[in-house]
N, C-alpha and C positions, 0 to 999 in steps of 0.2 A: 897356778893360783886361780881360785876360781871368782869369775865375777860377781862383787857385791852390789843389793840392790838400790837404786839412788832413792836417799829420804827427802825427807823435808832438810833434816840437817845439814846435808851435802849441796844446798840450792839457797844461794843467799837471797835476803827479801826483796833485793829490786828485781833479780830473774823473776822471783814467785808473780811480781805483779805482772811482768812483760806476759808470762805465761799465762795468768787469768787475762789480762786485758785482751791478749791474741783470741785466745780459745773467745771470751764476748765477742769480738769482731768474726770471728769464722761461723759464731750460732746468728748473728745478725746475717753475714750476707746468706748464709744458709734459710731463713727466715724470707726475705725479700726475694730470692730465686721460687720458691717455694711459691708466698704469694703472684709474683711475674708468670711463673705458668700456671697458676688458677684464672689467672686476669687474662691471659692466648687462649685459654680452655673458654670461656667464657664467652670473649672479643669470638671467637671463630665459631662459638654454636649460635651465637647472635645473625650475624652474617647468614652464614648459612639457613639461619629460621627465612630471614630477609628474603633470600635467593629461591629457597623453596616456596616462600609465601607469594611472592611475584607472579612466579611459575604456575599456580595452580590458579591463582588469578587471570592471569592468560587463558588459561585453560578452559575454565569457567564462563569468560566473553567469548570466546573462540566457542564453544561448543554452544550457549547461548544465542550466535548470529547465528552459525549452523540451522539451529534448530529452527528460528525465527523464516529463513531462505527457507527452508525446508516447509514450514508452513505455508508461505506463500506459495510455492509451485503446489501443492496440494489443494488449494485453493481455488487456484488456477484450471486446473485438471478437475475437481471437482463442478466449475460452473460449465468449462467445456463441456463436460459429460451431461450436464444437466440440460445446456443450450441443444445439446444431438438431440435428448427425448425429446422435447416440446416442439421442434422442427419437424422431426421424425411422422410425431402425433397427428401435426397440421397436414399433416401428407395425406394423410388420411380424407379431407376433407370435408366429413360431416360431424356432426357432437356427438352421436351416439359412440362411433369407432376413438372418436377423441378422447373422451371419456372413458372408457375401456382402458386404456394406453396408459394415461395419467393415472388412474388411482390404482393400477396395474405397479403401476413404479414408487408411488405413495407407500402401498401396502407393503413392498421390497423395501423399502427405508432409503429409497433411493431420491427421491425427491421429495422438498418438506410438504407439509399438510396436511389435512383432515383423512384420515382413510373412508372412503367410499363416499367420496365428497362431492366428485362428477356423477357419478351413479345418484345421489339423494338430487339434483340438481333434473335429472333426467327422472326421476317419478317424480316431483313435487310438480314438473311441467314446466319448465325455468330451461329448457333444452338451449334456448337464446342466448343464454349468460355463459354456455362455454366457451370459453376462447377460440375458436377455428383460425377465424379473421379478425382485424380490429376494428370494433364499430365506434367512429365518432359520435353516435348520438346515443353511447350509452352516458356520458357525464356530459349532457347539456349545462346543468348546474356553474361547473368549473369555469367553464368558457362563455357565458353569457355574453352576448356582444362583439365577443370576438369574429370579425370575417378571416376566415381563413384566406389566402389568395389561390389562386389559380396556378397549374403547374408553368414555368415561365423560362423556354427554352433559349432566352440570351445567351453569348458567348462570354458573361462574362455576372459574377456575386457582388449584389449590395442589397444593402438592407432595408428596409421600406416596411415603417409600418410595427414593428417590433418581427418582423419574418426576414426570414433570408428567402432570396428569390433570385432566378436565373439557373443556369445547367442544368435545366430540368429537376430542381430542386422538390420534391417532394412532403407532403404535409400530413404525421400519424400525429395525434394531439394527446398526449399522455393523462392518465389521471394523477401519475404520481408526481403532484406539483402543487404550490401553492400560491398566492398572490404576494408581490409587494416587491419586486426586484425595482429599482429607481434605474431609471434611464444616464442619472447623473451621479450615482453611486457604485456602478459597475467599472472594477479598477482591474481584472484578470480575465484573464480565458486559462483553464484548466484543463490540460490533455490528458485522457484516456485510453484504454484500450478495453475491449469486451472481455478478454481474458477467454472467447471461443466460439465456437457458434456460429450461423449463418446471420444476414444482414438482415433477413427478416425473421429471424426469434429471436433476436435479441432484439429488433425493434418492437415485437410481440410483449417482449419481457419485460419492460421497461414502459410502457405504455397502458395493459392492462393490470389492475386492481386482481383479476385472478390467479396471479403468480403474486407466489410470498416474496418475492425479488421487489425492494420498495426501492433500491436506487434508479434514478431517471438521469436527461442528458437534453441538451439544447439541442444539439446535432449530433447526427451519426453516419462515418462515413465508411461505405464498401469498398472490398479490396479493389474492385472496378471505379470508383470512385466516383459512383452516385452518391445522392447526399439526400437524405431524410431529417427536416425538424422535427422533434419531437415535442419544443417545450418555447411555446413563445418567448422573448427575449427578455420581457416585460414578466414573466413569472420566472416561481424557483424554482431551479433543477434540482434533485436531492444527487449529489452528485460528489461533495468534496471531504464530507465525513470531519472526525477530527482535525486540526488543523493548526502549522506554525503560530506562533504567539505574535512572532513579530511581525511578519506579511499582512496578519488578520485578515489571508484570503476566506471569506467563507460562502456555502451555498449564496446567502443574501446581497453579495456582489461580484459577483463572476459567472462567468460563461462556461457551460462543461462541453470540449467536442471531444468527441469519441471516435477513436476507431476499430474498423471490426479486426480483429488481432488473438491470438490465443497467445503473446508476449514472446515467443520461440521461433517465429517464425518471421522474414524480412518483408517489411512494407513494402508497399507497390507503389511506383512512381506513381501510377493514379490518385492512391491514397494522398501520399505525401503534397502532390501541387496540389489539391482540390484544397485540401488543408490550411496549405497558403494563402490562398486564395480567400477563403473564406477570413482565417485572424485579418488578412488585411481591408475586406471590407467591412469588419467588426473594428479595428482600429478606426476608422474614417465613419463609424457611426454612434460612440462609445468613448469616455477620457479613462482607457484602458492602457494601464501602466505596464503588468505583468502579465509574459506570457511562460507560463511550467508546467512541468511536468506533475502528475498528481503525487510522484513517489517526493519531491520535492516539498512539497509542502505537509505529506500526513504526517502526522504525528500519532503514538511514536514513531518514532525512525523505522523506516523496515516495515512499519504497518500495511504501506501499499508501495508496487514497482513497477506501475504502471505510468506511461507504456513501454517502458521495459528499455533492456540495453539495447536493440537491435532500431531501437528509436531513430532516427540522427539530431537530437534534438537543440544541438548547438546550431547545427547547417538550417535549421530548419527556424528556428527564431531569427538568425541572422536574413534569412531570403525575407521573413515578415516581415520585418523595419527597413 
């Protein structure tokens, strides 16, 4: 006999409802599974946006410091390079070969300035005004009244007078400087390094109006750990650039000492005690609260790293105080 098909007739009315009410509940959870994995699908590319959006954010800082360090050592290497020629120049010792040299390197693109700038210097008859040596009595103006002291071979650094004096302390009087440091407004000493160069072009550098280099420094000190004022104590050094908000160390009350460093290479015990030396008879002449590093205080961050890692500059404030 063969099987007949089930009707409606063969399915009494309460199965019919059980049978629709089922099949509603199987299209409902059907429905809600459906939505649940649109809502995983969703939840999981969310996340993931998250995870990669992080990522490339890292990415971004990371290659942004990168490039910031990277500028800095460029920097660096670029003033070294630039402190060799003008050393190099002075070797020379008279202005005509000086000149020669300098707008030699001008016209290379290698150091900034006028091209044929020393040469118009040399016809116009101004032969005087090339930098060989540094003459103190080209900015009488600046210093008016100022007595320089005498070189003062004590065994031991204080201050007299707005000069540092003792260890044979030596006096180049910079022009790039201004009036108006307060003796009672001076709350930092600012550490330095030249970033290359020898002890005398970089004091050349920073002293003379002839080099486009307008940053200047209170002291400067050699890897032999002679010591050079360059900037009464009583005038401003252009030395600290932008600067933290909160410290509000700026050129106008603080102290910049420098030393001669190209940032890569390790201080000289010389450098380091004479250093000492010197913040602590700045301390004892001075209501000088901070003593930092310049990389500490520029702003932005990373601007300047000076004077660099190879500094000791925890051991080295610790011996000041």
């Amino acid at each position: 006999m063969k099987d007949q098909p089930i009707t409606n007739n063969d399915i009494d009315s309460n199965d019919l409802q059980k049978i629709k009410l089922q099949n509603e509940i199987d299209l409902q959870r059907l429905d809600l599974k459906l939505k649940e994995k649109e809502l995983t699908k969703k939840t999981t590319f969310s996340s993931t946006f998250v995870t990669i959006l992080v990522a490339v954010i890292g990415l971004i800082g990371a290659a942004f410091s990168s490039s910031l360090q990277r500028k800095n050592e460029l920097e660096i290497e670029e003033k070294k390079f630039q402190y060799g020629i003008y050393a190099k120049a002075f070797e020379s010792g008279d202005s005509v070969n000086v000149a020669k040299i300098l707008d030699f390197y001008i016209k290379a693109g290698l150091l900034p300035g006028e091209k044929g700038k020393y040469a118009k210097l040399i016809k116009e008859g101004k032969g005087d005004e090339i930098p060989t040596t540094y003459n103190t009595t080209k900015y009488p103006d600046i210093y008016k009244g100022v007595t320089v002291p005498t070189v003062n071979k004590a065994t031991h650094f204080l201050v007299n007078n707005n000069f540092l004096e003792g260890m044979g302390t030596t006096y180049n009087l910079s022009a790039k400087v201004r009036q108006g440091l307060n003796k009672d407004t001076v709350k930092a000493i600012v550490l330095h390094y030249t970033g290359g160069g020898s002890f005398a072009s970089a004091a050349n550098i920073m002293t003379d109006t002839a080099f486009a280099v307008t940053a200047s420094t209170h002291i400067l000190i050699d890897k032999t750990g002679k010591v050079v004022q360059l900037v009464p104590f009583n005038y401003v050094a252009f030395h600290t650039g932008m600067s933290d908000a909160t410290l509000k160390i700026t050129n106008g009350n603080s102290i910049g000492v420098m030393f001669v460093n190209d940032g890569k290479e390790k201080y000289t015990d010389a450098q380091i005690n004479a250093g000492i030396e010197i913040c602590q008879a700045l301390l004892k002449a001075y209501p000088i609260k901070y003593i930092v590093a310049h990389s500490e205080i520029a702003r932005p961050v990373g601007r300047k790293t000076d004077p660099g890692p190879l500094f000791p500059i925890d051991k080295f404030k610790a011996l000041v105080k």
